[in-house]
C-alpha positions as CSV (number, residue, x, y, z in Angstrom):
1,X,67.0,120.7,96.4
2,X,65.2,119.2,93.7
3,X,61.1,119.2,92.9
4,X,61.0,116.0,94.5
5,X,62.5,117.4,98.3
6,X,65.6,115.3,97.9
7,X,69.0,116.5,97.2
8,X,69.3,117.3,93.2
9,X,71.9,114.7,91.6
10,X,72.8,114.2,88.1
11,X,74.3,111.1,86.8
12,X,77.8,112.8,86.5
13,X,77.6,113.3,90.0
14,X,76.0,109.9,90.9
15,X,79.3,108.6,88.9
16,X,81.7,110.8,90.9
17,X,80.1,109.7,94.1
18,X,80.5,106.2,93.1
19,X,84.6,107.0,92.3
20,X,84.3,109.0,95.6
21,X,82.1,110.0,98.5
22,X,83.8,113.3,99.3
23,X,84.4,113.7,95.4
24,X,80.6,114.2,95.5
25,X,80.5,116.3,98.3
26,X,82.7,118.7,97.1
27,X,81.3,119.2,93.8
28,X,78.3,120.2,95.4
29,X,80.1,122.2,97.8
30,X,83.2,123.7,96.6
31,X,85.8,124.4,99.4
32,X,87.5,127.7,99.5
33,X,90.5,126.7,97.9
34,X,92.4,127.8,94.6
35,X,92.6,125.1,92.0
36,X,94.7,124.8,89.6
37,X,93.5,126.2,85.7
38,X,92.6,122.7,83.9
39,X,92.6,123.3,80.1
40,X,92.5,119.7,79.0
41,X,88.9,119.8,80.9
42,X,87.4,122.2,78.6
43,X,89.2,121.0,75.8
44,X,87.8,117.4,76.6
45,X,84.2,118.3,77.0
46,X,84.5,120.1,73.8
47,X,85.5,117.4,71.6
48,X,83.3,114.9,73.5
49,X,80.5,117.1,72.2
50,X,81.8,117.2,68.7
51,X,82.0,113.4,68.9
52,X,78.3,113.6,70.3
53,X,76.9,115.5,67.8
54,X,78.3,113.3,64.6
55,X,77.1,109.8,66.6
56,X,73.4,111.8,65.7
57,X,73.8,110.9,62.3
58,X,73.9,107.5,63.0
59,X,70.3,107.8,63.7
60,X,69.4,111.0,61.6
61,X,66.3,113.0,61.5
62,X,65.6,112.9,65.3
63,X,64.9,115.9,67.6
64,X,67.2,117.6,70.2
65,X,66.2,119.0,73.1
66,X,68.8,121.8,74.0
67,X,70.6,122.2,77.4
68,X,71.5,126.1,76.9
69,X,68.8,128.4,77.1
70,X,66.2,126.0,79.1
71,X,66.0,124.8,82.3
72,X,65.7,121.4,83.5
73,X,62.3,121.5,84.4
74,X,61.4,123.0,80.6
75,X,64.1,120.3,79.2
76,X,61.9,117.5,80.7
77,X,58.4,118.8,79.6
78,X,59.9,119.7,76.3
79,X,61.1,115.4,76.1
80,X,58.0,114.5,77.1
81,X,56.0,116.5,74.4
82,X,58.2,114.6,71.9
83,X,57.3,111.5,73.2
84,X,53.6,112.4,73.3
85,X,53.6,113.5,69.5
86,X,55.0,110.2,68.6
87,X,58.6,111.3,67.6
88,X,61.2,108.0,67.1
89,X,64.6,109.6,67.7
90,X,65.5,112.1,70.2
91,X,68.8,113.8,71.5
92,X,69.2,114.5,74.4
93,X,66.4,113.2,75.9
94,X,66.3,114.7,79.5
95,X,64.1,112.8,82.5
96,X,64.4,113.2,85.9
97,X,63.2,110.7,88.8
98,X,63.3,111.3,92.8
99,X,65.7,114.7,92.1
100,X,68.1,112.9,89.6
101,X,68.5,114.4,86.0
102,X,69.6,112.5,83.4
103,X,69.9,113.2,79.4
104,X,70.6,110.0,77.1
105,X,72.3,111.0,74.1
106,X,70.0,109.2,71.8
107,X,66.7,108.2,72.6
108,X,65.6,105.6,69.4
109,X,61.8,104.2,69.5
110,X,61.9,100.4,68.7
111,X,58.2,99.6,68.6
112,X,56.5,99.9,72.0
113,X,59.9,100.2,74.2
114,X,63.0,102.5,73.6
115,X,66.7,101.8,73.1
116,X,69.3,104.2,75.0
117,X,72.3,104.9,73.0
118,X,75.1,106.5,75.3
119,X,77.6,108.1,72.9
120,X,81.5,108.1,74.4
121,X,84.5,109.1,72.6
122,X,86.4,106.0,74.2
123,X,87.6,102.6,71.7
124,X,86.0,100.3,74.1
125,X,83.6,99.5,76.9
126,X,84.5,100.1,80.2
127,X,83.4,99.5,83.4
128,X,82.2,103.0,84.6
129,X,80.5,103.2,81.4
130,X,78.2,100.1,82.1
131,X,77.1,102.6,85.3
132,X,76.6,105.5,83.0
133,X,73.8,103.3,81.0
134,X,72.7,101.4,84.1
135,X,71.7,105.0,85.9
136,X,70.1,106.3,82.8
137,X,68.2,103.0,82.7
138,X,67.4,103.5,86.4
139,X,66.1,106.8,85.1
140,X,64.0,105.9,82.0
141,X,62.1,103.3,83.8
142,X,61.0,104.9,86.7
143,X,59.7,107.4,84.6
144,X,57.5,104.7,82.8
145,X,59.2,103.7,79.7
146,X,60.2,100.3,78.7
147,X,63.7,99.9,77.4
148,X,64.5,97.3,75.1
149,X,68.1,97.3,74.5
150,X,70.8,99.4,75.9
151,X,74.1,100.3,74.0
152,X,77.4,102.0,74.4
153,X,78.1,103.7,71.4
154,X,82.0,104.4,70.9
155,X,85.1,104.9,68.6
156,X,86.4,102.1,66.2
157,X,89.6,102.6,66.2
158,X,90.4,101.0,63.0
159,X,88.1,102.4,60.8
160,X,90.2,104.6,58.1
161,X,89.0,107.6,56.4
162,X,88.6,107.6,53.0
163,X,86.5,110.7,51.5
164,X,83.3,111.9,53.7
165,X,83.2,110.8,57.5
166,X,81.8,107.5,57.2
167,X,79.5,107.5,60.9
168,X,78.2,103.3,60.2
169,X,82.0,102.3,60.4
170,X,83.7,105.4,62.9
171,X,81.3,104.0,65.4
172,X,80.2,100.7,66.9
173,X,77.5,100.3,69.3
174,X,78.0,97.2,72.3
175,X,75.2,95.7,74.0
176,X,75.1,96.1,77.4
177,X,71.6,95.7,78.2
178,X,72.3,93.0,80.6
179,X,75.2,94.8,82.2
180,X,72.6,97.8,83.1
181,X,70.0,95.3,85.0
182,X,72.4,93.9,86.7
183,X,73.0,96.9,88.0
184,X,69.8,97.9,89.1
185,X,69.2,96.4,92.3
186,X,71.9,97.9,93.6
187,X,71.4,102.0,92.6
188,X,68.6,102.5,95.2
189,X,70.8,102.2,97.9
190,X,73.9,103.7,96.8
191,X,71.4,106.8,95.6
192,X,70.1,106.7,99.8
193,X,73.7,106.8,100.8
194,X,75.3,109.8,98.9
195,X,72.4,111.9,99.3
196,X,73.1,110.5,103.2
197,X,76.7,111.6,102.3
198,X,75.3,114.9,101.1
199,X,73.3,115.8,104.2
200,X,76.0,115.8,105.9
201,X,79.7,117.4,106.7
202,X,82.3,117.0,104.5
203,X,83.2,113.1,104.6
204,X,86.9,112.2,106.2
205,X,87.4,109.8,103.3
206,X,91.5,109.5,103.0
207,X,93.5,109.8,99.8
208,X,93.5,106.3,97.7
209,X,94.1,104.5,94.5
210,X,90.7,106.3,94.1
211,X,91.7,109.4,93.3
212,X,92.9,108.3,89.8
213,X,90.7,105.3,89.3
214,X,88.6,105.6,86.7
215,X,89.5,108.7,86.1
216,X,91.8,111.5,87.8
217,X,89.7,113.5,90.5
218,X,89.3,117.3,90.1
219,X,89.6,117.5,94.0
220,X,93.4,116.0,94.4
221,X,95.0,119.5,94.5
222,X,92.8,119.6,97.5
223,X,92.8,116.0,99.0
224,X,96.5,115.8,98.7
225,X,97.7,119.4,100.4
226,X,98.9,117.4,103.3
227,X,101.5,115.2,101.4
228,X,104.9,116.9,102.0
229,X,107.8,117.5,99.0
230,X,109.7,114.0,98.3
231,X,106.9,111.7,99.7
232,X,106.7,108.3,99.0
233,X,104.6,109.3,95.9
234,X,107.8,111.1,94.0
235,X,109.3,108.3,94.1
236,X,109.9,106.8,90.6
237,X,109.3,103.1,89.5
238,X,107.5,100.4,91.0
239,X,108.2,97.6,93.2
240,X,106.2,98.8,96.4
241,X,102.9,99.5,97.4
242,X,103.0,103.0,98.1
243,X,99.5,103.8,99.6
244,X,100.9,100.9,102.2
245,X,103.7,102.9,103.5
246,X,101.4,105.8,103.2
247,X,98.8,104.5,105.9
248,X,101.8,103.1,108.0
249,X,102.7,106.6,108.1
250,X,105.8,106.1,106.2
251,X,105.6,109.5,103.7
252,X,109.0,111.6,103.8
253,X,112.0,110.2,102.1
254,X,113.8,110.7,105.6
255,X,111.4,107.4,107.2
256,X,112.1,105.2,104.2
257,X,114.5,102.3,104.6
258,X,117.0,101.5,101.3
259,X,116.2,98.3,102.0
260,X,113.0,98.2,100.5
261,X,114.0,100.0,97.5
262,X,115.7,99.0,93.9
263,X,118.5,100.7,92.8
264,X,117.2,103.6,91.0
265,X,115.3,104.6,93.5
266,X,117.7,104.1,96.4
267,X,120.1,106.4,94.2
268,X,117.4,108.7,93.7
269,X,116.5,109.2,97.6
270,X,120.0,109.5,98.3
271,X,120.8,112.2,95.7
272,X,117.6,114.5,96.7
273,X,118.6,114.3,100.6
274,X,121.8,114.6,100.5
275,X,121.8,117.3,97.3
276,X,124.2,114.9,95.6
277,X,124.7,114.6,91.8
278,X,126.8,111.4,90.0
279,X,128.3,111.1,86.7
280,X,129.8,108.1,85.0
281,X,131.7,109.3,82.6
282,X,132.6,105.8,81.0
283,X,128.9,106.2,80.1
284,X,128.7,109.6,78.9
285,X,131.8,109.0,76.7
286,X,129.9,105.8,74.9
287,X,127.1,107.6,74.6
288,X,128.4,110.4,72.8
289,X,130.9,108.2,70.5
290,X,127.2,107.1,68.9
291,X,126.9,110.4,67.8
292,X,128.3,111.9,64.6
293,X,128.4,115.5,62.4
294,X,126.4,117.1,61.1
295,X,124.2,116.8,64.0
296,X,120.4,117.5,63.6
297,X,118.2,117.7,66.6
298,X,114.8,117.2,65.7
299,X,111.4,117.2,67.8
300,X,107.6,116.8,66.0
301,X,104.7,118.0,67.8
302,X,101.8,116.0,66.9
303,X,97.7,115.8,67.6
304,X,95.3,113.3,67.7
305,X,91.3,113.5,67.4
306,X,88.3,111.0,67.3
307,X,87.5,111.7,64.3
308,X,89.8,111.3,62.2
309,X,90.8,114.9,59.9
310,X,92.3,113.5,56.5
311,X,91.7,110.7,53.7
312,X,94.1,107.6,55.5
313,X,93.7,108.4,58.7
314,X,92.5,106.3,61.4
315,X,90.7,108.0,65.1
316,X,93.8,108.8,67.4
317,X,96.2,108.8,65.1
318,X,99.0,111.1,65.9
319,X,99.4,113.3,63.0
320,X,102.9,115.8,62.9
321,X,102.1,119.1,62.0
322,X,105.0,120.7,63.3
323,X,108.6,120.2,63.7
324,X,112.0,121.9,64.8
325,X,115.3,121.1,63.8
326,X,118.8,122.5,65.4
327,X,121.6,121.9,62.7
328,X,125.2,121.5,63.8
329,X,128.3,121.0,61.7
330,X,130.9,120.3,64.3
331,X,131.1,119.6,68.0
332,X,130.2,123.1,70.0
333,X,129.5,124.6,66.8
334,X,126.6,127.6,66.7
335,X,123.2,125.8,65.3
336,X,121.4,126.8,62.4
337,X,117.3,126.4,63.6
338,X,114.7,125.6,60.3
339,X,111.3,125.1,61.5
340,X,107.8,124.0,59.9
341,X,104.4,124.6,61.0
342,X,101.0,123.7,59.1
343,X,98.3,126.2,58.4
344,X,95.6,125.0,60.3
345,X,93.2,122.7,58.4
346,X,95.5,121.0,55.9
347,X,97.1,117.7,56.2
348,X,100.2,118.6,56.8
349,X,102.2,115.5,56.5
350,X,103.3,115.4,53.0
351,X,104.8,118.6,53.0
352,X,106.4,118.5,56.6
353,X,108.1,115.2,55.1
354,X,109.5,116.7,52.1
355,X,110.9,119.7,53.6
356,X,112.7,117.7,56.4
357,X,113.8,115.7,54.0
358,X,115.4,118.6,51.9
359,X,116.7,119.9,55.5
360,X,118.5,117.0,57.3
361,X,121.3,115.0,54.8
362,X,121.1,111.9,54.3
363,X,124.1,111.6,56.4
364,X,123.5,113.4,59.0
365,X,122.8,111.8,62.7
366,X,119.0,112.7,64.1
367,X,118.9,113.4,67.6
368,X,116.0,113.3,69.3
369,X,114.8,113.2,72.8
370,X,112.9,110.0,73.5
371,X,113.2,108.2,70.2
372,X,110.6,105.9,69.9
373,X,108.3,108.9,69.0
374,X,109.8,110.0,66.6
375,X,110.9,107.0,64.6
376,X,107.0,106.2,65.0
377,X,106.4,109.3,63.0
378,X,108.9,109.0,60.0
379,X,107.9,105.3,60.1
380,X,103.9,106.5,59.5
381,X,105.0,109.0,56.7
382,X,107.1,106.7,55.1
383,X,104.3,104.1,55.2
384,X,102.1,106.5,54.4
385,X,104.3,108.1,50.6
386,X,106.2,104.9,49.3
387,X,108.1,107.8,46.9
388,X,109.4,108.9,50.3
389,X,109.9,105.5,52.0
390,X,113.7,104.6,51.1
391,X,114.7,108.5,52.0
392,X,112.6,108.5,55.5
393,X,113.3,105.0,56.5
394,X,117.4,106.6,56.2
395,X,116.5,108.8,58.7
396,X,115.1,106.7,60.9
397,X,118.3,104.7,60.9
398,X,120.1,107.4,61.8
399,X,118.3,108.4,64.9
400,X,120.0,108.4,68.1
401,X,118.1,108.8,71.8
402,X,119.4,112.0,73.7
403,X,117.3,110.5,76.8
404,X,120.0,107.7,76.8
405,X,122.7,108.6,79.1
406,X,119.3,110.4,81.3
407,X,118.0,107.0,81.6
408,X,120.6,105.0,82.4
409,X,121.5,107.5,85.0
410,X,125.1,108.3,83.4
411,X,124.2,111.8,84.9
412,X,122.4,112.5,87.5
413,X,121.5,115.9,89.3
414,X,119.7,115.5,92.6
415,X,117.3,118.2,90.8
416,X,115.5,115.8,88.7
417,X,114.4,114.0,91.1
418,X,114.6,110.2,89.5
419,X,112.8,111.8,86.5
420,X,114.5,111.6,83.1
421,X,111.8,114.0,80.7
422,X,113.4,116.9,79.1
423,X,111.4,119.2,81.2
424,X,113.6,117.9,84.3
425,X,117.0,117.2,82.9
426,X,116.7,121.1,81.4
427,X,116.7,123.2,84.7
428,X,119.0,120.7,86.1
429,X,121.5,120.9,83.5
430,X,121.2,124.3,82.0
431,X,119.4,126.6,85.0
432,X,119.4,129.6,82.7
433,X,117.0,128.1,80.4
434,X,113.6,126.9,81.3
435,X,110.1,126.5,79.9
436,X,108.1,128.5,82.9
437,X,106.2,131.2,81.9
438,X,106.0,129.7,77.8
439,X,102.4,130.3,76.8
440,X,102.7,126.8,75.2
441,X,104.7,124.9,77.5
442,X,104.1,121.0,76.9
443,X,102.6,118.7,74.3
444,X,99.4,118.5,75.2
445,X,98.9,122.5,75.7
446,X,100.6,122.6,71.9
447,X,98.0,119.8,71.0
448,X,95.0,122.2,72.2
449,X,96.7,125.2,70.8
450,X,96.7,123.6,66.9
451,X,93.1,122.9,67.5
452,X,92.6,126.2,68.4
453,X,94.2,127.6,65.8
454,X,91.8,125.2,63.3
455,X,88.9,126.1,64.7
456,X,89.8,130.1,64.6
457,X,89.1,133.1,62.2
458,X,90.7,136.0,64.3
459,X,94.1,136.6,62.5
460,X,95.5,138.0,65.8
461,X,94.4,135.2,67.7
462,X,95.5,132.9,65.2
463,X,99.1,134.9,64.8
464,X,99.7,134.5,69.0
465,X,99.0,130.8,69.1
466,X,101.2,130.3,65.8
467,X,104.0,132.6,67.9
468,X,103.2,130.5,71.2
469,X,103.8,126.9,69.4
470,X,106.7,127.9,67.0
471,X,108.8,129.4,70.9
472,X,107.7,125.6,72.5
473,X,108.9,123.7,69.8
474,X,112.1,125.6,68.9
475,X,113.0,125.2,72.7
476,X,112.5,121.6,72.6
477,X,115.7,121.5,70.3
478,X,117.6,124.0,71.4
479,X,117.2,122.6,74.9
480,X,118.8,119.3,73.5
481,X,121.7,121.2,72.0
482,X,122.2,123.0,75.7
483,X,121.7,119.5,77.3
484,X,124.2,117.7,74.8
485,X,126.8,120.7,75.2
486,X,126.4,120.1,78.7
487,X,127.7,116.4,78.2
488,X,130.1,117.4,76.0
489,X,131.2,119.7,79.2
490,X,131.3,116.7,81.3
491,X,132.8,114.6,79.6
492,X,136.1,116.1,78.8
């Protein structure tokens, strides 16, 4: 309960509420149930605050008043002595009206009124970020302070670096002054209702396109325990409404008529209930007569950041600092693996390209699993070293798609259940070889564990998560060469 005798909210949680009633309800009280670990969450919040923290030098010289080591009542008294003394910038600046606490990022005097400057790591202006400003507007002014202009500062996705971060072009600030009035006559009441929501039991709010809309809910491991194995939701593809059979009770695969459903996802209900796999051989056979020796299967792992690391690189640019390659000779023949991983902190991308150059021929066919990815990352290096261009841009033409004959369901195990990503086909195909248990396991986590690794000093630390990512990414090619042995099986 807040100083004001009404239930404490935050504009995070006025947001969730917004998303979700019972979202709100649960943050502030937490079932007894046992959630799922969510690294990208921490990971998130921690670049958002790296992000945060540069957008300060847009206005530089200001004043921060620190979240860790006061409390919000000392946060607020400490904002207001800033004020009071005449100071023109402030970071988080912290207020608090009626029990809800905000802090704008940047607080910037502009004569006898104040500008809010909401820093977000996104490349555009959404919706649910015109809320963000409108509550903090709600906020400031009820407090007493006029606000002149209201922007949402965020990530210019063009902007290329060349030598020191350049924080005038990385960001651009949008207007939306008039976005946040227009939401002001409607907060008061939605601020009455949640806290109505809050005084009560937990709401029976059922699941929804909510859940994911704006963002994915924390609470859906929760929400969703009552939606059985091969639910409407597994299904792949589109072409119906889902949450419609959903509240017609339509869920298991067993009430769905084949009517309703296209091919692929007819063959896909049929495979998982009756346990039924289907080859076409005819298909397999063309696929593999695209192929040719020697054989290299190669996979990149790549990361992407805000801010971008290296001279030429834009914000979100995926940047390969890793790679695997399986090498065979002849059909069935035992692979040689080479591998490359950057120390952490160097651009990478010149030297990954020239030693995969040296390591595939020029003749050789490149398999990968989903090729667009890869061809998008030898196309960027080429761009990116015209002495390298002609050789990379070889490579690229020799590329063939592993995910192919997956796709166009030439093989099909009821297993994968209408899913054609490595991490499916795998089990399915090879059930003695499986990423469970890797401590890197997917992209993302090998993503977060090359930032790890740059922002590290402990050489034990730094050896695991080197260990952890050069295992994930050496499976990711050995898995193809399983998978395309297994073809090879099938097809003779």
């Amino acid at each position: 309960m807040s100083s004001s005798g009404k239930p404490g909210l935050s504009k995070s949680l006025i947001l969730k509420g917004m998303q979700c009633p019972k979202a709100l309800y649960l943050a502030k009280n937490p079932p007894a149930f046992e959630f799922p670990p969510q690294p990208h969450v921490e990971a998130k919040f921690q670049t958002g605050n790296q992000v945060g923290i540069l957008a300060q030098q847009l206005f530089p010289g200001g004043t921060e008043v620190p979240f860790d080591g006061l409390s919000v009542t000392e946060q607020i008294a400490q904002t207001r002595q800033l004020i009071d003394a005449g100071e023109q910038v402030i970071y988080e600046a912290s207020f608090a009206f009626e029990g809800i606490f905000v802090k704008v990022d940047i607080l910037v005097k502009d004569g006898d009124a104040w500008q809010i400057h909401e820093v977000k790591m996104g490349t555009s202006v959404k919706e649910v970020n015109c809320d963000d400003v409108a509550i903090q507007y709600y906020v400031l002014t009820n407090c007493g302070l006029t606000i002149s202009e209201s922007y949402l500062v965020h990530i210019n996705n063009s902007y290329v670096r060349q030598g020191d971060i350049d924080v005038q072009q990385l960001f651009v600030g949008e207007d939306v002054t008039d976005a946040a009035i227009e939401r002001q006559a409607g907060l008061p009441e939605l601020i009455a209702c949640l806290r109505t929501t809050l005084a009560g039991s937990e709401p029976d709010i059922d699941i929804g396109p909510h859940c994911k809309d704006p963002y994915e809910c924390d609470f859906i491991p929760y929400c969703w325990q009552h939606i059985p194995k091969n639910s409407i939701f597994d299904l792949k593809g589109r072409g119906i409404k889902k949450f419609d059979y959903y509240h017609r009770g339509i869920i298991k695969f067993e009430d769905l008529s084949l009517d309703d459903l296209h091919k692929a996802q007819r063959n896909q209900l049929e495979a998982t209930l009756n346990q039924q796999d289907s080859i076409n051989r005819v298909g397999v056979k063309e696929f593999l007569d695209t192929l040719w020796y020697p054989l290299c299967h190669l996979d990149f792992e790549t990361f992407d950041t805000p801010i971008p690391p290296f001279d030429g690189t834009r914000p979100y640019q995926k940047i390969p600092f890793q790679y695997s390659l399986h090498i065979q000779q002849s059909v069935g023949a035992e692979p040689v693996h080479t591998e490359y991983l950057v120390e952490p902190g160097n651009d990478p991308r010149r030297e990954l390209a020239e030693r995969l150059l040296a390591e595939i021929p020029a003749d050789a066919c490149v398999l990968t699993y989903n090729q667009a990815f890869e061809k998008g990352v030898l196309r960027n290096l080429a761009e990116l070293f015209p002495d390298l261009a002609d050789a990379l841009k070889a490579r690229v033409e020799n590329v063939r798609d592993l995910m192919v004959p997956f796709r166009k369901r030439d093989l099909y195990r009821w297993q994968m259940r209408g899913s054609y990503s490595i991490k499916v086909v795998l089990p399915a195909l090879v059930p003695d070889l499986s990423y469970a248990g890797m401590a890197v396991a997917d992209g993302m986590a090998a993503m977060r564990a090359y930032h790890k690794m740059c922002a590290l000093d402990d050489p034990l630390a730094l050896a695991g998560l080197r260990r952890g990512l050069l295992e994930y990414c050496r499976l990711d090619t050995l898995a193809m060469v399983r998978i395309l042995g297994a073809l090879e099986g099938v097809e003779k």
